[in-house]
C-alpha positions in Angstrom: 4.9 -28.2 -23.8 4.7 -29.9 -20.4 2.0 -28.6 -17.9 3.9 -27.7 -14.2 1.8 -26.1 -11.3 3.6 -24.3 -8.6 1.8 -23.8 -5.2 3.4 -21.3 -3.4 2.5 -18.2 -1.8 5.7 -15.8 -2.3 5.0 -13.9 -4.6 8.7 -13.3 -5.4 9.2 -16.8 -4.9 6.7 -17.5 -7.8 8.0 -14.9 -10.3 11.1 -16.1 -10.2 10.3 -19.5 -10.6 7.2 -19.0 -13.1 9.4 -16.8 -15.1 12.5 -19.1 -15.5 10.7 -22.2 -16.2 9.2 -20.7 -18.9 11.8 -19.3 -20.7 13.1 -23.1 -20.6 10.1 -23.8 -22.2 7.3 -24.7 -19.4 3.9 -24.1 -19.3 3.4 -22.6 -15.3 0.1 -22.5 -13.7 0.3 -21.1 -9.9 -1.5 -21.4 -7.2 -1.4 -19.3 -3.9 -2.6 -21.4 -1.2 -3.2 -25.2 -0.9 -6.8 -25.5 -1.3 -6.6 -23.8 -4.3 -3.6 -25.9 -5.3 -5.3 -29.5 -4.7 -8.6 -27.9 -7.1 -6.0 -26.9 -9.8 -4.3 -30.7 -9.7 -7.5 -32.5 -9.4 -9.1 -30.4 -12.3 -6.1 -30.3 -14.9 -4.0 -32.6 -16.2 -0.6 -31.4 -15.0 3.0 -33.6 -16.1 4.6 -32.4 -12.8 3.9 -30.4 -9.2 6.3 -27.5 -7.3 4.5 -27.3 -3.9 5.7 -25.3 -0.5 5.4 -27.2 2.8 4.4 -23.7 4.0 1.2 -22.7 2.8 -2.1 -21.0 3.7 -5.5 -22.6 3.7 -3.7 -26.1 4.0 -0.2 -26.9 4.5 2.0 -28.6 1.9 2.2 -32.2 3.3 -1.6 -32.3 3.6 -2.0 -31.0 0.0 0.4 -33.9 -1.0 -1.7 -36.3 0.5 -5.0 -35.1 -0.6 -3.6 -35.2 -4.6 -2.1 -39.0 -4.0 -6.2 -39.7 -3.0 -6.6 -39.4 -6.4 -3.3 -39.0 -8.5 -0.4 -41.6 -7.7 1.5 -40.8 -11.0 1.7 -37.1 -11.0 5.8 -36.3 -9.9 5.6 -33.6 -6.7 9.1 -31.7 -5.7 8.7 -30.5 -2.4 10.6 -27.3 -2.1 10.7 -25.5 0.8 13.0 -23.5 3.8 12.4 -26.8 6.4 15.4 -28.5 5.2 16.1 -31.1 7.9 16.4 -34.6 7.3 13.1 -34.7 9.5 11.1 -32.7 7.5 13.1 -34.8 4.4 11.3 -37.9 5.1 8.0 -36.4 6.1 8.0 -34.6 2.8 8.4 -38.2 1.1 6.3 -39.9 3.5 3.3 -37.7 2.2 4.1 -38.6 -1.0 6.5 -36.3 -2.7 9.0 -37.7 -5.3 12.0 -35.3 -4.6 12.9 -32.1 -2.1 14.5 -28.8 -3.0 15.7 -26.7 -0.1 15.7 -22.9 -0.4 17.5 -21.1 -1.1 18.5 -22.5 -4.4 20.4 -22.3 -7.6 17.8 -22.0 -10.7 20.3 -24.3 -12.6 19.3 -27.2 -9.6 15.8 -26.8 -9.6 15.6 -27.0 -13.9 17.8 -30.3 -12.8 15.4 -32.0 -10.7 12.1 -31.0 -12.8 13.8 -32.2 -16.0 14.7 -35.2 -13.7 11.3 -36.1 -12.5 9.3 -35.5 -15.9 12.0 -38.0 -17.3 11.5 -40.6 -14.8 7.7 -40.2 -15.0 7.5 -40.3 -18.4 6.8 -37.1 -19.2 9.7 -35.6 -21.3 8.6 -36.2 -24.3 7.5 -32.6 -26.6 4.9 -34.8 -29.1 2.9 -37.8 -28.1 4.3 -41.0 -28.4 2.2 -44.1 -29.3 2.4 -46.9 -26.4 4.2 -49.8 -27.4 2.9 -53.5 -26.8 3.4 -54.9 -24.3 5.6 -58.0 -24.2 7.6 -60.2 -21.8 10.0 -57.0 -20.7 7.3 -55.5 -19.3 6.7 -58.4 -16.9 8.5 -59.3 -13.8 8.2 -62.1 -11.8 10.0 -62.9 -8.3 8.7 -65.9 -6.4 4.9 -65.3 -6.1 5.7 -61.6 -6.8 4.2 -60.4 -10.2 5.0 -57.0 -11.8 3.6 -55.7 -15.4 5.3 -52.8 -15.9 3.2 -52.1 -18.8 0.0 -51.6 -16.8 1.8 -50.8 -13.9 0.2 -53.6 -11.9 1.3 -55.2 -9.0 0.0 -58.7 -7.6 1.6 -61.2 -4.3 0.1 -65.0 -4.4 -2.8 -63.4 -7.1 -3.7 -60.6 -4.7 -3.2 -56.6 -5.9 -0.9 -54.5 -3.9 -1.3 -50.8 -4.7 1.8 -48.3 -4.3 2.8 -45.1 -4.4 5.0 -43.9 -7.5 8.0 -44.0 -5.6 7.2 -47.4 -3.8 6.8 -48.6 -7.3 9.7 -47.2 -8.1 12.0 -48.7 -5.4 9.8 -52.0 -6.2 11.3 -52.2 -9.7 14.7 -51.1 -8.4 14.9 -54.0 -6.2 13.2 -56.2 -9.4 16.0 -55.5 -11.6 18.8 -56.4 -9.4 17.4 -59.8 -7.7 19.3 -61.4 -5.1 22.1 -58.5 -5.2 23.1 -56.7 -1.7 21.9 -52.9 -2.6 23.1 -50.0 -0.2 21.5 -47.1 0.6 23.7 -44.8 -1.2 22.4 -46.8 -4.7 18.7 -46.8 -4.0 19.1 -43.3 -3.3 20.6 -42.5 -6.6 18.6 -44.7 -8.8 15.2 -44.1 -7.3 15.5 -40.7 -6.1 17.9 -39.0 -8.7 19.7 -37.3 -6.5 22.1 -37.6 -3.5 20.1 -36.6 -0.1 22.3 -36.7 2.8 23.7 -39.8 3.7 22.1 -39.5 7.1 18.5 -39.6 6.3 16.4 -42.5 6.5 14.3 -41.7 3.6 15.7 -45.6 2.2 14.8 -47.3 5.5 11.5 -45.5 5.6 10.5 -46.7 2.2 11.6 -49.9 2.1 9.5 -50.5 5.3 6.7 -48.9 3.6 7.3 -51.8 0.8 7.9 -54.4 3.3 4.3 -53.9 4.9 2.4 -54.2 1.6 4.7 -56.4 0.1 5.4 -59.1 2.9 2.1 -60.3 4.7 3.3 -63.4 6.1 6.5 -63.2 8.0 7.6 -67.0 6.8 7.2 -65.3 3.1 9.7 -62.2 3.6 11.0 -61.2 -0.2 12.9 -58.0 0.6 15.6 -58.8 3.4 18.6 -56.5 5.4 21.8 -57.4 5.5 23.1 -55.3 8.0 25.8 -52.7 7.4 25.3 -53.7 3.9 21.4 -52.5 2.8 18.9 -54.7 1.6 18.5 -57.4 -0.9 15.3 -59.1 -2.7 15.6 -62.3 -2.4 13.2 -65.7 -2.1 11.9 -66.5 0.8 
């Protein structure tokens, strides 16, 4: 049974959410306020997080922040009434993984959680044993090096740290070298679901990359091509 914490402070909000998930088979722990919430993560070993944006005692985003201090893995889903493409790409900025506006359908929000526990890993009912790693697990792109196994990221023998979804877009861009990719296909493959065309959550990100990623402007991996999107390519 997979472990999600909610932090929100409706308490309507929270029994309807509590009670759904875990008729579909969730273990819920809640948490009113976002103190309390950043405790719970930091002391449990939760598979996924549900956290408001509007919260007492510490506002979502900062909550967000303070758990990617010390968990980088864990999947967050923002959801929330601010549902601007502003408040979009601050959400993600902080370090949330996906962003459910309210109101809802149930039917949505069981999509996105089942969405995020897949693409964290997380699905799974029993434990699995890890497999060896071999040369699958390994990408390299110029001086780039990724092992996918250990999750470990190295440029010209230096280690580059990154978010999940950094890492994410990272092996997105890995896995389709030299190819033009537009926004509308990062979106989908590293987010799961189709945000508004209009945000810049994909330009945000990939600058995010860029700065980690590309040190040296003569050594520029990840390039725009414009009216197109972006491509990986060797410098």
């Amino acid at each position: 049974m997979k472990k999600i914490i909610l932090i929100e402070d409706e308490t309507s909000v929270v029994s309807f959410i509590k009670k759904g998930l875990q008729e579909n088979g969730y273990e819920i722990s809640v948490a009113f306020d976002g103190r309390t919430g950043v405790q719970l993560v930091q002391a449990n070993d939760f598979d996924l997080v549900i956290l408001d944006i509007m919260l007492p005692e510490m506002n979502g985003l900062d909550v967000c922040k303070e758990i990617r201090k010390t968990n980088l893995n864990v999947p967050i889903l923002f959801l929330t009434a601010l549902g601007t493409s502003e408040n979009i790409v601050l959400g993600l900025e902080s370090g949330g993984d996906d962003y459910l506006v309210k109101p809802f359908k149930f039917i949505e929000l069981v999509a996105r959680v089942k969405s995020l526990l897949r693409r964290s890993g997380a699905t799974g009912s029993q434990e699995t044993i890890e497999p060896e790693p071999d040369n699958d697990d390994v990408f390299q792109f110029s001086d780039l090096i990724v092992n996918d196994y250990t999750k470990k990221v190295t440029r010209g023998g230096d280690e580059i740290t990154l978010t999940s979804t950094e890492y994410k877009l990272l092996l997105y861009f890995l896995n389709n070298p030299e190819k033009v990719i537009s926004r509308a296909e990062i979106l989908d493959a590293v987010w799961g679901v189709n945000y508004e065309l209009g945000t810049n959550v994909v330009d945000v990100y990939v600058n995010y990359l860029r700065k980690k990623l590309d040190n040296q402007d003569e050594n520029k991996l990840i390039h725009t091509v414009i009216g197109m999107g972006y491509v990986l390519k060797k410098p």
